[in-house]
C-alpha positions in Angstrom: -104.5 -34.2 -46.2 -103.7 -32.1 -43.2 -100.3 -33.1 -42.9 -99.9 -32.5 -46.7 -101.3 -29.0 -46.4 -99.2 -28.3 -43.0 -95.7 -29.3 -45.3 -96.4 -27.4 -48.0 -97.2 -24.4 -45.7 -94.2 -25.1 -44.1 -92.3 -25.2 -46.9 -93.9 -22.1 -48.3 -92.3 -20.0 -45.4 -89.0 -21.7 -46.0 -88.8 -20.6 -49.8 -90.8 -17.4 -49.3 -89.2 -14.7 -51.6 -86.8 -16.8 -53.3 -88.9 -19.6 -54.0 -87.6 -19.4 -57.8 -84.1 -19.7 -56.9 -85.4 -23.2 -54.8 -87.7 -24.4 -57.1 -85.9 -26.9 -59.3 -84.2 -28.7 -56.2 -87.8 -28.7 -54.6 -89.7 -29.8 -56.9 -86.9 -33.0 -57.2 -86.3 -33.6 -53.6 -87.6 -36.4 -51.9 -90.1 -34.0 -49.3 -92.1 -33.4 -52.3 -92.4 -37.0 -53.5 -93.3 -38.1 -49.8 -95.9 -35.4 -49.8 -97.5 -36.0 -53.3 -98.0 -39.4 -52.9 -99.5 -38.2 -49.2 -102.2 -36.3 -51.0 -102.6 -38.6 -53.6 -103.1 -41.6 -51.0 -106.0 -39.1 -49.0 -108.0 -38.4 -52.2 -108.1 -41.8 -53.9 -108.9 -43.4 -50.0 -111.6 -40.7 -49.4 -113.1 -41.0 -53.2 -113.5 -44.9 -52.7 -114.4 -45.3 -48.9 -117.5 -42.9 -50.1 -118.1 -45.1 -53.2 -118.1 -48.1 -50.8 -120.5 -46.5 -48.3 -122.8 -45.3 -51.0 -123.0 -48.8 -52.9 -124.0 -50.5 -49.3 -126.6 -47.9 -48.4 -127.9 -48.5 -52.1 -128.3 -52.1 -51.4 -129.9 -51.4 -47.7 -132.6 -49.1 -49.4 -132.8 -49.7 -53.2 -133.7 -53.5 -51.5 -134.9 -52.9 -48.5 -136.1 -56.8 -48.1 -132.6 -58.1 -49.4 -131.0 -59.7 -46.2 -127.4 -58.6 -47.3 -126.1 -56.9 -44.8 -122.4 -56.3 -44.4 -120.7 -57.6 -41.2 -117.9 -56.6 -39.1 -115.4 -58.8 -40.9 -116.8 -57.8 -44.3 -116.7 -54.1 -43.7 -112.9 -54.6 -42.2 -111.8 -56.1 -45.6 -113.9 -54.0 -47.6 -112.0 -50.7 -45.7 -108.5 -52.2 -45.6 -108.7 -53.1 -49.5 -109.5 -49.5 -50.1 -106.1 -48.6 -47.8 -104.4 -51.0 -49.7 -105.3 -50.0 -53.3 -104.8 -46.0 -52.1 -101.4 -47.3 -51.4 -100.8 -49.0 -54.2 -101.7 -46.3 -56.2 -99.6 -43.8 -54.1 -96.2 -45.6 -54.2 -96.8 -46.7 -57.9 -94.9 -43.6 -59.3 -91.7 -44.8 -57.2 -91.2 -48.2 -59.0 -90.0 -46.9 -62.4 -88.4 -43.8 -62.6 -88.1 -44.4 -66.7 -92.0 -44.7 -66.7 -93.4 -42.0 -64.4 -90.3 -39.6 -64.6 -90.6 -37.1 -61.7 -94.6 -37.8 -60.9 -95.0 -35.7 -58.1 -92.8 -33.1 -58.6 -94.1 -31.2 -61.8 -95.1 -28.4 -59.8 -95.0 -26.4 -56.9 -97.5 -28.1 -54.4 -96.2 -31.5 -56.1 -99.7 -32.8 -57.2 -100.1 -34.8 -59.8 -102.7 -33.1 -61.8 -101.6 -30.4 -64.4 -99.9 -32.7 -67.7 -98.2 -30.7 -70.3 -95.8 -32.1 -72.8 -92.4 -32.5 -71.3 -94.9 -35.1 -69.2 -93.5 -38.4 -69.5 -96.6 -40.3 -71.5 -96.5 -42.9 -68.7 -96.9 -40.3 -66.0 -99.9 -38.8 -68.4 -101.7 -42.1 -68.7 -101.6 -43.1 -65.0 -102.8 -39.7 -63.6 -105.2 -39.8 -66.7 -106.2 -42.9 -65.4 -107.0 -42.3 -61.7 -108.6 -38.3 -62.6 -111.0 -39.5 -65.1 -111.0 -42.7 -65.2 -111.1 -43.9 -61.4 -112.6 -40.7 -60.2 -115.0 -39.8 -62.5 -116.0 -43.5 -62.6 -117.0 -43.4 -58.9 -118.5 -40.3 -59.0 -121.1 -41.0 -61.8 -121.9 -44.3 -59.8 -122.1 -42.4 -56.6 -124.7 -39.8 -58.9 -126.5 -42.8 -60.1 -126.2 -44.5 -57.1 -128.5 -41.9 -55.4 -130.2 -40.6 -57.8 -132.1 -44.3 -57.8 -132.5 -44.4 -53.8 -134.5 -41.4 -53.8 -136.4 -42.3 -56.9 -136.8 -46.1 -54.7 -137.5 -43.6 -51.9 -140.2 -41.3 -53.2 -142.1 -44.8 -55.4 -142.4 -46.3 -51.7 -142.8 -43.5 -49.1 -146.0 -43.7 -48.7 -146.5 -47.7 -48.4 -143.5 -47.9 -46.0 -143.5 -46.9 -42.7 -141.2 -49.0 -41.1 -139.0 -47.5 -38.3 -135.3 -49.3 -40.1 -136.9 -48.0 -43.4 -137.1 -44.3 -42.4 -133.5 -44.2 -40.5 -132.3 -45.9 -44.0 -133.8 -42.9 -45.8 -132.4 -40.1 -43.0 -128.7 -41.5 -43.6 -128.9 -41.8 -47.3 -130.5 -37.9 -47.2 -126.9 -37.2 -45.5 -125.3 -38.9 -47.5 -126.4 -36.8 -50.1 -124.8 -33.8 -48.5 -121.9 -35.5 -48.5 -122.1 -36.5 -52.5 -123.0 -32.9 -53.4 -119.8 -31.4 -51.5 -117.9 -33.9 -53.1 -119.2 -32.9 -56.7 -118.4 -29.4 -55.8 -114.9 -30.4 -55.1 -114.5 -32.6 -57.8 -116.1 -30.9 -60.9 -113.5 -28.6 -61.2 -110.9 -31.1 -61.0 -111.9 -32.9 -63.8 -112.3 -30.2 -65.8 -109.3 -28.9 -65.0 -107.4 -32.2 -66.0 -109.6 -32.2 -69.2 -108.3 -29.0 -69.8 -104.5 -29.6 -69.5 -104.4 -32.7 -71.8 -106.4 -30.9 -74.7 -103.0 -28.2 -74.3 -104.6 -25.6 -73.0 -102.8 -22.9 -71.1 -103.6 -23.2 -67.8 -101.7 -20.4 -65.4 -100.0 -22.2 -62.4 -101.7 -20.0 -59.9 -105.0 -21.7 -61.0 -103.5 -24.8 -60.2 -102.5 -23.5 -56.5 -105.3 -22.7 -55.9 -107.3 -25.4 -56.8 -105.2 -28.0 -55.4 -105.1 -26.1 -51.9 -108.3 -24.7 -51.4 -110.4 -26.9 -53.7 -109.3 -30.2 -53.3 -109.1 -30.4 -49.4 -112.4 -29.3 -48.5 -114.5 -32.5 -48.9 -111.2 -34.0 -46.9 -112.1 -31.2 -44.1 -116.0 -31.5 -44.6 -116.6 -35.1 -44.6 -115.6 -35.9 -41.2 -117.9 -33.2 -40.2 -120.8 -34.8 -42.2 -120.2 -38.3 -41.0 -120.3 -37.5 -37.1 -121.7 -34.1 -36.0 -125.2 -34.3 -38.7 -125.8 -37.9 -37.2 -128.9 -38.1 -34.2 -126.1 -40.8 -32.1 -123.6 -38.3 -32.6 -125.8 -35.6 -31.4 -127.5 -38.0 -28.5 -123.9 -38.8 -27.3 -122.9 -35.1 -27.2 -126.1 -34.1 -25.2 -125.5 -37.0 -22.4 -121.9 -36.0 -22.0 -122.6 -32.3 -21.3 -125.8 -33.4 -19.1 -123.4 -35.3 -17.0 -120.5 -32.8 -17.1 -123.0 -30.2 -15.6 -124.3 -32.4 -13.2 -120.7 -33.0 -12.1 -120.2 -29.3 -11.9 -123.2 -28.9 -9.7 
């Protein structure tokens, strides 16, 4: 996502004042496909490496005496499906040209989300598909997900007091964090989508600025959430700077 949003910067300066003069050739030029399918392959990656990690702390609390537990070769083909399916996904829109049209390139940042109807209706079904149908999908299991952990979490809190049970409960409480920045992010996506197939004008600064300020910031937050919240994260960084000022003394 941050090469993505380095690119388009990039090309931003390139174009700036006579962007309109640019646009067409742009907007058809193989930079922007690259790119598109760039931020497409980020977003669909980050929406299903979260639904992964939410469905496996769901099992680890929601059944706390369940001895599933997922192992270093089941967590490697678990991730490197999801890598494969965000590609898949990606590069789709370059097999048929007659199907997708120009996928990427129907705007300026060249992301697939505004339709409208010069949209090829193959192009419309398959982001259609992934914004609310993918998407949406793993975000009301994600909201279901942990909505019954903490109702399994509150039901047993005061019966269980077991050490693995409460560092369960302290990731799945980040976690949450994580879910609700997410559904910030997301919300608005949807509805923007909604929006654009029911014909609504939608002005294409909206779209600007949702796909470059909106759409990023779980991408930008997330690794964030996952390392600096954690107590190893933290227990690390406090032994590296107690030896780094003992070294210095």
């Amino acid at each position: 996502m941050g090469v993505y949003l380095f690119f388009i910067g990039a090309f931003d300066v390139k174009y700036c004042g006579e962007y309109n003069r640019h646009a067409h050739v742009w907007m058809e030029s193989l930079s922007c496909q690259l790119i598109g399918s760039l931020a497409l392959l980020s977003t669909e990656v980050s929406v299903m490496m979260l639904t992964y990690m939410t469905l496996e702390k769901y099992v680890c609390i929601v059944f706390p005496f369940h001895h599933y537990r997922a192992g270093r070769k089941r967590t490697l083909c678990s991730l490197t499906s999801i890598w494969a399916l965000g590609f898949v996904l990606a590069l789709a829109p370059f097999c048929d040209r007659n199907t997708f049209g120009n996928f990427y390139g129907r705007n300026g940042v060249c992301f697939p989300l505004h339709s409208d109807q010069a949209e090829k209706p193959g192009a419309r079904c398959y982001s259609t598909g992934i914004f609310l149908g993918l998407n949406l999908f793993a975000f009301i299991l994600i909201v279901f997900s942990y909505s019954s952990m903490f109702y399994s979490i509150q039901k047993t809190a005061k019966s269980a007091r077991q050490t693995t049970f409460d560092l369960e409960v302290s990731v799945a409480k980040r976690f949450f964090f994580i879910v609700f920045t997410d559904a910030m992010c997301w919300i608005p996506i949807f509805l923007l989508k909604i929006l654009s197939l029911l014909q609504v004008q939608i002005t294409g600064t909206l779209i600007l600025w949702v796909v470059i300020f909106i759409l990023p910031i779980n991408s930008a937050l997330n690794p964030i959430l996952y390392t600096i919240t954690t107590s190893a994260f933290q227990e690390r960084l406090r032994v590296c700077v107690r030896f780094r000022c003992m070294d210095n003394h």
